[in-house]
MDAnalysis code that builds the backbone (N, CA, C; Angstrom):
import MDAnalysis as mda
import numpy as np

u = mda.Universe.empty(525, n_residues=175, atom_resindex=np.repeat(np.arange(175), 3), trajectory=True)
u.add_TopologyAttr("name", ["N", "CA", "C"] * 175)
u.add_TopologyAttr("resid", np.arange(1, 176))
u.add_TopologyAttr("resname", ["UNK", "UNK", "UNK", "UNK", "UNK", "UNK", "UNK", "UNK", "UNK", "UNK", "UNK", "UNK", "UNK", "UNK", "UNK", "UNK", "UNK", "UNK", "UNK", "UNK", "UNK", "UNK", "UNK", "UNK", "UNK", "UNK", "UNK", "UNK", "UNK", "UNK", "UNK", "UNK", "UNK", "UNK", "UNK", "UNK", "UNK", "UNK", "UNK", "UNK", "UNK", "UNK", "UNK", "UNK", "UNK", "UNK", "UNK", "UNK", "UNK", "UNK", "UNK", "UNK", "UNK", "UNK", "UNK", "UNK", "UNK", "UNK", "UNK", "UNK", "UNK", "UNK", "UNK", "UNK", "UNK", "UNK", "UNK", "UNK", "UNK", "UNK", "UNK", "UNK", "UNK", "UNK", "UNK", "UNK", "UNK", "UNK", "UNK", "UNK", "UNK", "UNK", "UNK", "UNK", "UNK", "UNK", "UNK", "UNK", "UNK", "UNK", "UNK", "UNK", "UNK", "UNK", "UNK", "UNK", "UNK", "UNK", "UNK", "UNK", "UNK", "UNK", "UNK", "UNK", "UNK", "UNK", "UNK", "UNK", "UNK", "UNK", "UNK", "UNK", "UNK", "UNK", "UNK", "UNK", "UNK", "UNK", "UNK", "UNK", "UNK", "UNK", "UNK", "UNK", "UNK", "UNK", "UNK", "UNK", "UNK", "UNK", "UNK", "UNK", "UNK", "UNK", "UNK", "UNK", "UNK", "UNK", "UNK", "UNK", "UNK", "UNK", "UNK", "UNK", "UNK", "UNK", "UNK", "UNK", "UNK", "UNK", "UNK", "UNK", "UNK", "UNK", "UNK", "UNK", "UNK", "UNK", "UNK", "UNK", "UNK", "UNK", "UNK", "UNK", "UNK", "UNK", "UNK", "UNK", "UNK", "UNK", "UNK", "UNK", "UNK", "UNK", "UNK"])
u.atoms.positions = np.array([
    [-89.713, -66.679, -75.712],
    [-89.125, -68.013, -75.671],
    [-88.909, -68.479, -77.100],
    [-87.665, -69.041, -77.070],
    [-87.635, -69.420, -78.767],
    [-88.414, -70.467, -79.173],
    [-88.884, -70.363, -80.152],
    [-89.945, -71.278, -80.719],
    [-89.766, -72.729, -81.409],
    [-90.354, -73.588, -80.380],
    [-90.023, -75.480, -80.513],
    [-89.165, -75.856, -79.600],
    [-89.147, -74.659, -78.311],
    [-88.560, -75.433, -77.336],
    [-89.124, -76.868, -76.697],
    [-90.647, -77.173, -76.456],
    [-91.164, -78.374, -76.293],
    [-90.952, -79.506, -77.242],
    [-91.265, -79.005, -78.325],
    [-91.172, -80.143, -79.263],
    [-89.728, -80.801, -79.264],
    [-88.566, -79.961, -78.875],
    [-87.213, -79.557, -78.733],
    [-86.912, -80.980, -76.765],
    [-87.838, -80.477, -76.765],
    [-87.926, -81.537, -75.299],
    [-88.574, -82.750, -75.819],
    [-89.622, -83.080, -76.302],
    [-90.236, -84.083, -76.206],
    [-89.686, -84.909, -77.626],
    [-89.203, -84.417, -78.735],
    [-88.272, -85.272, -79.557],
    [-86.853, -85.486, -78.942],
    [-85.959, -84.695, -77.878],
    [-84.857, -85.566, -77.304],
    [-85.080, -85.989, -76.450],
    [-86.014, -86.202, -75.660],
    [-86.976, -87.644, -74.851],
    [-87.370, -89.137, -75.638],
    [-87.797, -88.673, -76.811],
    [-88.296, -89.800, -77.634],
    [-86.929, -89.751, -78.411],
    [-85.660, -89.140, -78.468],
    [-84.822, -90.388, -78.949],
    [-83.651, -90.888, -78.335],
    [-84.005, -90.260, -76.636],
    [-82.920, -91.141, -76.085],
    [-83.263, -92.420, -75.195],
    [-85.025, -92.810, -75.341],
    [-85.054, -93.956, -74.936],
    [-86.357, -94.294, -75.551],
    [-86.880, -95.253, -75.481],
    [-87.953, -96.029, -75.994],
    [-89.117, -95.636, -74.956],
    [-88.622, -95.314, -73.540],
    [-89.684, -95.623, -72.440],
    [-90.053, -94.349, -72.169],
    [-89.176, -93.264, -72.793],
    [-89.512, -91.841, -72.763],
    [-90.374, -91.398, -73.634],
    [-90.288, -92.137, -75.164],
    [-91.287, -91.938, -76.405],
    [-92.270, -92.562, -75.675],
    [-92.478, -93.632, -75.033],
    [-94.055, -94.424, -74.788],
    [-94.642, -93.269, -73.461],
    [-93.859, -92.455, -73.067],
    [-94.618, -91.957, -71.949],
    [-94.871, -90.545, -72.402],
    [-94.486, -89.923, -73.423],
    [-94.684, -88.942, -74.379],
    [-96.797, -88.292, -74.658],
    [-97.098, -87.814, -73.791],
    [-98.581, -87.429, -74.759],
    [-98.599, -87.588, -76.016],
    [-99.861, -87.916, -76.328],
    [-100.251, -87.490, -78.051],
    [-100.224, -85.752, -78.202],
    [-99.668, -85.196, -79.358],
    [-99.242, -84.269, -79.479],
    [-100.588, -83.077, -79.311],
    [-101.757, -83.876, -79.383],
    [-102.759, -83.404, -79.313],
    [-103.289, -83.047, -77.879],
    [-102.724, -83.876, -76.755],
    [-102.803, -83.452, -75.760],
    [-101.949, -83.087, -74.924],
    [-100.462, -82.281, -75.385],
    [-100.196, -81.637, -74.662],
    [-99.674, -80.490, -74.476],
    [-99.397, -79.788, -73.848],
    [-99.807, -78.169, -73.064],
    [-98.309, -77.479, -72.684],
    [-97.910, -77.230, -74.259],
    [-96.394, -76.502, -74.460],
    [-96.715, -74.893, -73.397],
    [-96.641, -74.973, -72.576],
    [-97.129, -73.647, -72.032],
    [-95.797, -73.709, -71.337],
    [-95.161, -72.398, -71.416],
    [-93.832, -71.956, -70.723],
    [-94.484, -70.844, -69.106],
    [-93.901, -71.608, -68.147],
    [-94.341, -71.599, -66.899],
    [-93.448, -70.173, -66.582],
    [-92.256, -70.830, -65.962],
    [-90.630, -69.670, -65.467],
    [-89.830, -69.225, -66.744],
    [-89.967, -69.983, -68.057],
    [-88.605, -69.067, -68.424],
    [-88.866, -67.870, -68.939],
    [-90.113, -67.465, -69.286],
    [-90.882, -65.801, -69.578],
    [-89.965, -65.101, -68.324],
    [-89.187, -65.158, -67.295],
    [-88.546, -64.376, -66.307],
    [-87.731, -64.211, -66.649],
    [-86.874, -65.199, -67.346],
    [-85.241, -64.652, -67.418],
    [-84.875, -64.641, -68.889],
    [-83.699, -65.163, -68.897],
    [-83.181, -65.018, -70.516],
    [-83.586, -65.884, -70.761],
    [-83.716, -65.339, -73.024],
    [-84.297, -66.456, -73.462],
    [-83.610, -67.837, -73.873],
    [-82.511, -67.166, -73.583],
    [-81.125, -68.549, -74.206],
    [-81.073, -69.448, -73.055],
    [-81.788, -69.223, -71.777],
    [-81.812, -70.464, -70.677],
    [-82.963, -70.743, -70.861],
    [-84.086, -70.545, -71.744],
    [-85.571, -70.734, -71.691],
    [-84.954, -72.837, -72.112],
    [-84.493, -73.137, -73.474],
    [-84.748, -74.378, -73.174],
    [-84.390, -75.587, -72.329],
    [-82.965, -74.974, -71.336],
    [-83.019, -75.687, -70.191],
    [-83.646, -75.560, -69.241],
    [-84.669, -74.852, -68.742],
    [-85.615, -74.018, -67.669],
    [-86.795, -75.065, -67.933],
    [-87.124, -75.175, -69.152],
    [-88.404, -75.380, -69.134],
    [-88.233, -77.117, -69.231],
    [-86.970, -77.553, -69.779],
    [-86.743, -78.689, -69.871],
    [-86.683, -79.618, -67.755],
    [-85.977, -78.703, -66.992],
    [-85.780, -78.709, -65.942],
    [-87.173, -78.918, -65.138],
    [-87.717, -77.756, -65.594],
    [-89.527, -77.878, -65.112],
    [-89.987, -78.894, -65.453],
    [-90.184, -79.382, -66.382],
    [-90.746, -80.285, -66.704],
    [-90.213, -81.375, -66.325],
    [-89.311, -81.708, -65.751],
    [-88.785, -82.919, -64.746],
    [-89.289, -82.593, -63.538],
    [-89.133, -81.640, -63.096],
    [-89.965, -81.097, -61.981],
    [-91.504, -81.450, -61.480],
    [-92.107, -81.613, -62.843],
    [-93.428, -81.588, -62.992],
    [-93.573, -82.756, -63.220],
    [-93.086, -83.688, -63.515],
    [-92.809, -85.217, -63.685],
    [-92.724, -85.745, -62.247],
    [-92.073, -85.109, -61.664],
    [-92.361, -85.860, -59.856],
    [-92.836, -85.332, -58.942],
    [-93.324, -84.160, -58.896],
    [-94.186, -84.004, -57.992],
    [-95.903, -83.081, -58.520],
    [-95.981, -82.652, -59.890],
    [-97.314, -81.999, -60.403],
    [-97.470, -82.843, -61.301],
    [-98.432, -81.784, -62.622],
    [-98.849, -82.518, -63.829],
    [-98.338, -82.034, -64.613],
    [-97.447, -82.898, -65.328],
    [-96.446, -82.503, -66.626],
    [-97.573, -82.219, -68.040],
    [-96.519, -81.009, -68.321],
    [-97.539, -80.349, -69.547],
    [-96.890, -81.687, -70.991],
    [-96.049, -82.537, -70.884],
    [-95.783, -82.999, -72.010],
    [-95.675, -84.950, -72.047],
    [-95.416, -85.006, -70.658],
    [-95.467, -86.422, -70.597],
    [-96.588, -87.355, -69.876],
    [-96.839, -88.063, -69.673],
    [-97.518, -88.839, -68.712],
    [-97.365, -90.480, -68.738],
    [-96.080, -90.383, -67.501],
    [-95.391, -91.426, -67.318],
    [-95.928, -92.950, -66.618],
    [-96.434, -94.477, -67.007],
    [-96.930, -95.208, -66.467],
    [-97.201, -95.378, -65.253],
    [-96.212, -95.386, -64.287],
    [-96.070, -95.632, -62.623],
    [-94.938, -94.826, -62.760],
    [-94.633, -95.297, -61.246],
    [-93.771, -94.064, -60.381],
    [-92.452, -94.079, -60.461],
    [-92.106, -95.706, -60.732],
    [-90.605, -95.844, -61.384],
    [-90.514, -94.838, -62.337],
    [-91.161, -94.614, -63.806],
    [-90.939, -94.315, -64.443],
    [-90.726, -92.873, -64.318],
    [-91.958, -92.761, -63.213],
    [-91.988, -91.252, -62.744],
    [-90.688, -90.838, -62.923],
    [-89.930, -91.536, -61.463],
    [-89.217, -90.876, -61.177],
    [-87.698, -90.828, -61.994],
    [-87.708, -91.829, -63.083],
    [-86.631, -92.010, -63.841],
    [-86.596, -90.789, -65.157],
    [-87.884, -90.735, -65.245],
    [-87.908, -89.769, -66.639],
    [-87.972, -88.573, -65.956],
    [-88.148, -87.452, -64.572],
    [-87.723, -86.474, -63.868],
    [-86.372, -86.880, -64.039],
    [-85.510, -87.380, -63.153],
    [-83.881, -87.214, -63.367],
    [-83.244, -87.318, -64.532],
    [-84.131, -87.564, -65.666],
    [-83.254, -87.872, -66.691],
    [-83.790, -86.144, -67.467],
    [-85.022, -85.598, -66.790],
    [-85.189, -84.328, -67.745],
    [-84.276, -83.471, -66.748],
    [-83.959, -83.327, -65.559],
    [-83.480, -82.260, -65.038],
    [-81.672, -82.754, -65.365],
    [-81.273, -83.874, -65.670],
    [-79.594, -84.315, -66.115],
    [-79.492, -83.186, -67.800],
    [-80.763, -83.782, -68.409],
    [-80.535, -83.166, -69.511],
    [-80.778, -81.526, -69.872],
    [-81.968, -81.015, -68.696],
    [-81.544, -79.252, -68.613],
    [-80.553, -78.772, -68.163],
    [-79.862, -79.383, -67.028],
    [-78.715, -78.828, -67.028],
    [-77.874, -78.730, -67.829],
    [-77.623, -80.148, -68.833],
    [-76.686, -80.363, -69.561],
    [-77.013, -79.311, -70.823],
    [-78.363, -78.891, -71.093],
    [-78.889, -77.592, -71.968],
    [-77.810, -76.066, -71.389],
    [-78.403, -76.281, -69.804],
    [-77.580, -74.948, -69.508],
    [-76.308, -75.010, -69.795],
    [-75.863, -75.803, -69.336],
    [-74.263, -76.006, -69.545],
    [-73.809, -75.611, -71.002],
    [-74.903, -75.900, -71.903],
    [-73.699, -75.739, -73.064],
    [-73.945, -73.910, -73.490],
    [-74.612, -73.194, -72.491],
    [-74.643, -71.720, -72.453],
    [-72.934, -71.175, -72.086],
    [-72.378, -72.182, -71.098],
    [-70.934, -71.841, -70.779],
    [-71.373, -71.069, -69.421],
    [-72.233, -71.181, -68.968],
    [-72.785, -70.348, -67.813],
    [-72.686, -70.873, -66.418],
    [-71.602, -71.162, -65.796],
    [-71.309, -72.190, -64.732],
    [-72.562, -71.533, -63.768],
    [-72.778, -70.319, -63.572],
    [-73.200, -69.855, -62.570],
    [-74.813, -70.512, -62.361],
    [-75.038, -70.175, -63.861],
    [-76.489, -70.863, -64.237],
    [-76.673, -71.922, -63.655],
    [-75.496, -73.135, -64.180],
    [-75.727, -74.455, -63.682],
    [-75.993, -74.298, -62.352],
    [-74.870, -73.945, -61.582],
    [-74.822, -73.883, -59.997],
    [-76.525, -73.266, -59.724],
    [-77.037, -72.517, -59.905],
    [-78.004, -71.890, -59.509],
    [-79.856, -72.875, -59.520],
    [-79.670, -73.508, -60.580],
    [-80.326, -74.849, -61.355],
    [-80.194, -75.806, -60.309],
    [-78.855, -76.125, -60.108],
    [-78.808, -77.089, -59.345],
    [-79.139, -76.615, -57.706],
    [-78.825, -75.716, -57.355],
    [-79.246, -75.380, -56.249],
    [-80.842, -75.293, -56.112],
    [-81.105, -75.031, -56.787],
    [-82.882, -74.896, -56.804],
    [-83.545, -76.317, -57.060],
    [-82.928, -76.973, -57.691],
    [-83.411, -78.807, -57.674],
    [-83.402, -79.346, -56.524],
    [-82.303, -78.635, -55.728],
    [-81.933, -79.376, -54.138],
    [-83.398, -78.669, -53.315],
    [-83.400, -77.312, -53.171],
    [-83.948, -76.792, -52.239],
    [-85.766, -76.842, -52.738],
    [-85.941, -76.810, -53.638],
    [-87.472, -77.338, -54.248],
    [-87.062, -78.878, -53.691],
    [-86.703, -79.825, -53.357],
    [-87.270, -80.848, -53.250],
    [-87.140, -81.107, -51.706],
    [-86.216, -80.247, -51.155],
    [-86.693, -80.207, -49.581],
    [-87.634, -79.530, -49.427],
    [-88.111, -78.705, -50.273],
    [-89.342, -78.001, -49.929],
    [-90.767, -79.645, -49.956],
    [-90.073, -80.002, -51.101],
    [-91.934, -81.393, -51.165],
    [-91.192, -81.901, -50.342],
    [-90.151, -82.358, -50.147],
    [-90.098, -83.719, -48.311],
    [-90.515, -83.174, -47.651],
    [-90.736, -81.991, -46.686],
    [-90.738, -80.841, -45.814],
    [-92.506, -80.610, -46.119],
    [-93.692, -81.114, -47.346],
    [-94.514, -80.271, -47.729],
    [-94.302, -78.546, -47.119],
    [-93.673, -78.210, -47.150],
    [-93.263, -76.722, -47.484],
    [-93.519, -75.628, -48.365],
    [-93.998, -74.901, -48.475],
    [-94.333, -73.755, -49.299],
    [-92.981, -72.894, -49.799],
    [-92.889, -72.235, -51.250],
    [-92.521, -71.597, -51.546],
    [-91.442, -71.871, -52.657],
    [-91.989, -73.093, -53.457],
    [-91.479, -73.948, -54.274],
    [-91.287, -72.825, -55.529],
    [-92.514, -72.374, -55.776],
    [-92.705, -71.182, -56.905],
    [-92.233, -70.298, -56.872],
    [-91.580, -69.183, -55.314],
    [-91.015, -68.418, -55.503],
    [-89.540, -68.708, -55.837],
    [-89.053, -69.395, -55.263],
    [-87.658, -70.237, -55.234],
    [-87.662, -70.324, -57.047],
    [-88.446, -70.652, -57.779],
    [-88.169, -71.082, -59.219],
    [-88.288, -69.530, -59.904],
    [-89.044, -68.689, -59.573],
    [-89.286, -67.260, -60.295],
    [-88.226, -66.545, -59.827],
    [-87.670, -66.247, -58.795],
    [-86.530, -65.737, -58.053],
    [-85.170, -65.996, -58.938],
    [-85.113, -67.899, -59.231],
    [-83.871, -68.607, -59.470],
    [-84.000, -67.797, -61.309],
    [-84.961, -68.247, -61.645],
    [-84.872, -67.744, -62.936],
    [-85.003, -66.396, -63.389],
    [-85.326, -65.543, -62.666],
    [-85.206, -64.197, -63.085],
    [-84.117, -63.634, -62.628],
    [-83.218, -64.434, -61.806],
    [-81.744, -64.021, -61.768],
    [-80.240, -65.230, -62.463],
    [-80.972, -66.284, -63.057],
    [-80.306, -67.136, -63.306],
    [-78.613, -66.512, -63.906],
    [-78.005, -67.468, -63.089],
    [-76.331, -67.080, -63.689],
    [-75.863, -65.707, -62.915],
    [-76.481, -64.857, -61.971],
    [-76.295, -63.812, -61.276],
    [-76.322, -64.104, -60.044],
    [-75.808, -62.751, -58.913],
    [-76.145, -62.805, -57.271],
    [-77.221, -62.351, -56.922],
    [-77.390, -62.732, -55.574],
    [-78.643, -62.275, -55.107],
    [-79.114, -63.076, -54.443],
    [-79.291, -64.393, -54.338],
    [-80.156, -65.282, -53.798],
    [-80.221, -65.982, -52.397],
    [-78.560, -66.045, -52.175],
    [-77.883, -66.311, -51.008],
    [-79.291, -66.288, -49.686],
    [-79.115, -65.304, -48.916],
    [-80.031, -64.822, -47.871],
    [-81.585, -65.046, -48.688],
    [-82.269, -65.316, -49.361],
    [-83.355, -65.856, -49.700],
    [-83.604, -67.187, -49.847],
    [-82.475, -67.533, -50.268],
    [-82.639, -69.236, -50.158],
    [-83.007, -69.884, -49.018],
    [-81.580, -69.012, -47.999],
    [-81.645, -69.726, -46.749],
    [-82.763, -69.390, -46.098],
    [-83.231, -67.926, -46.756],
    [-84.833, -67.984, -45.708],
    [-85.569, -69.372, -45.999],
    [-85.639, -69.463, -46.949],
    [-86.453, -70.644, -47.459],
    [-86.437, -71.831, -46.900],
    [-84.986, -72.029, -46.977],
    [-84.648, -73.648, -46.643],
    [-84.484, -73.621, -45.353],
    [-84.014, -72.690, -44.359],
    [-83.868, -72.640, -42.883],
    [-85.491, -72.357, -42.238],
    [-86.298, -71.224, -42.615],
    [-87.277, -71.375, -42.073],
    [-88.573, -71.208, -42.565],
    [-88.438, -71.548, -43.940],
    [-90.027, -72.582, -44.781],
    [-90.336, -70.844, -44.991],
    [-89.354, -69.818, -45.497],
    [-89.939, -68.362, -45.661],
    [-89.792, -68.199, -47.363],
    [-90.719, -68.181, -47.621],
    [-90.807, -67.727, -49.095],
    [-90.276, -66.398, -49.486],
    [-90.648, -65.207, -48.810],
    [-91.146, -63.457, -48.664],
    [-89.846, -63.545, -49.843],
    [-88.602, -63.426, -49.494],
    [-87.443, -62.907, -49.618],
    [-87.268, -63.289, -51.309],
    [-87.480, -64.825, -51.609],
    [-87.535, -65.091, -52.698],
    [-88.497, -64.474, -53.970],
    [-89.684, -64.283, -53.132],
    [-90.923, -63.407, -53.815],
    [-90.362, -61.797, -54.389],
    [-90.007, -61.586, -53.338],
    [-89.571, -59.578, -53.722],
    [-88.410, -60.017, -54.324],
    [-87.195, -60.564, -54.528],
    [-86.415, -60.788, -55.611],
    [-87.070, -61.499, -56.839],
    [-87.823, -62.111, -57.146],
    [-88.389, -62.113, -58.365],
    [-88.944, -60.681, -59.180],
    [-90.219, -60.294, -58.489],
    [-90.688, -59.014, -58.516],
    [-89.984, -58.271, -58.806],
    [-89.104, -58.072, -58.088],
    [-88.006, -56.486, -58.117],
    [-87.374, -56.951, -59.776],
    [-86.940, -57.675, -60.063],
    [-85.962, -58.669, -60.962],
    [-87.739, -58.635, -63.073],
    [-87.885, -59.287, -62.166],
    [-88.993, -59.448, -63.353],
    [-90.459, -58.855, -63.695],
    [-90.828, -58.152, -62.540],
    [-92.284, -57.660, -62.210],
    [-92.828, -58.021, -61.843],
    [-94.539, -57.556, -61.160],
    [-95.254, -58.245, -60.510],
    [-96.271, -58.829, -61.537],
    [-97.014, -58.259, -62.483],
    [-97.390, -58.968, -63.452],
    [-96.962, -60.196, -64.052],
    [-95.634, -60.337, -64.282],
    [-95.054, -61.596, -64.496],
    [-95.038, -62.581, -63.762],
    [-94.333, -62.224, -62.512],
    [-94.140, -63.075, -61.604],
    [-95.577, -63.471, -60.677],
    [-96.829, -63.023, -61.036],
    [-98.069, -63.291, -60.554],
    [-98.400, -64.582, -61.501],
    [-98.232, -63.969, -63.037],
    [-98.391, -65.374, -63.867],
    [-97.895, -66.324, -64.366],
    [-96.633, -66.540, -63.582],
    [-96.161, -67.621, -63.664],
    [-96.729, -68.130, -62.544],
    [-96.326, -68.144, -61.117],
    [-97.283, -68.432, -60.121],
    [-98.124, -68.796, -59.915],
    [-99.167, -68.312, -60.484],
    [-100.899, -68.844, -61.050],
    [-100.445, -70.016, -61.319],
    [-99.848, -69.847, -62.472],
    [-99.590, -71.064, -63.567],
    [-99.123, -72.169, -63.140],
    [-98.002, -72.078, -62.087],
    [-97.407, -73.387, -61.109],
    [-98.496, -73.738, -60.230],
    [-99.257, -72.564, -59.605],
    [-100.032, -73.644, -59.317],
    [-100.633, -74.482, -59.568],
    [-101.409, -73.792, -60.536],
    [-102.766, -74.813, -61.526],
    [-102.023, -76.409, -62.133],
    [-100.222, -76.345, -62.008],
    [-99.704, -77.827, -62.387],
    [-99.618, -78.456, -61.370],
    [-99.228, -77.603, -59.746],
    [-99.157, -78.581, -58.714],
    [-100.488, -79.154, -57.603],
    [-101.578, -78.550, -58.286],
    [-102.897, -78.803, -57.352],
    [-103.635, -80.135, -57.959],
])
């Protein structure tokens, strides 16, 4: 992952609003740890992780912010996943975007749904980001709460070593 992607997040948080710097950790407490983009390329690592971390803003524990209440919650999530995309985007990678955005949709029917398989859906999306493949795994997912399909396309795609520790790792933010 290229190096100061967080800091890279949490200084264009703190200068596109005032309420994003006040909800910012002290630098001392927080936990630049790259979750998914160790799966795919490193040139989508700082919209991935920027994305996650909106992610982790509304429904786990964000490794970089910790936002007052839930308004804020949920304002500083849409404003980190507007601005990873807008990261991916400037890759020129439509597919990426599309793929990003598809996984924002179907991770969050997964938490309305409490549904499982939030993590494979993100290791899957990112170890194929901007490529095919996902089609028939998604819909396992989103049609019948089936992770499997998304799991062995990560794996196959990134390894099982990898894709075990990222996994770990999502969990330990969403428990």
């Amino acid at each position: 992952m290229p190096p100061g992607v967080f800091d890279l997040i949490a200084e264009g948080a703190a200068r596109e609003s005032p309420l994003w710097a006040s909800s910012l950790r002290a630098p001392e407490e927080r936990e630049p740890i790259a979750i998914f983009s160790p799966l795919g390329r490193e040139r989508f690592a700082p919209g991935v992780e920027t994305i996650y971390e909106g992610y982790l803003v509304h429904y786990g524990r964000p490794r970089l912010f910790s936002p007052e209440d839930e308004d804020v919650s949920l304002l500083l999530g849409d404003y980190l996943y507007a601005h990873g995309l807008v990261r991916i985007a400037e890759t020129r990678d439509v597919a990426a975007v599309r793929d990003l955005a598809e996984l924002i949709s179907l991770c969050a029917q997964a938490q309305a749904g409490e549904a499982n398989g939030d993590g494979e859906a993100w290791a899957a999306t990112v170890a194929l980001l901007g490529g095919d493949g996902l089609g028939s795994a998604r819909a396992a997912l989103r049609d019948r709460s089936d992770p499997g399909q998304l799991d062995r396309v990560a794996r196959d795609t990134a390894g099982d070593e990898a894709v075990e520790r990222a996994l770990a790792a999502h969990r330990g933010r969403m428990g």
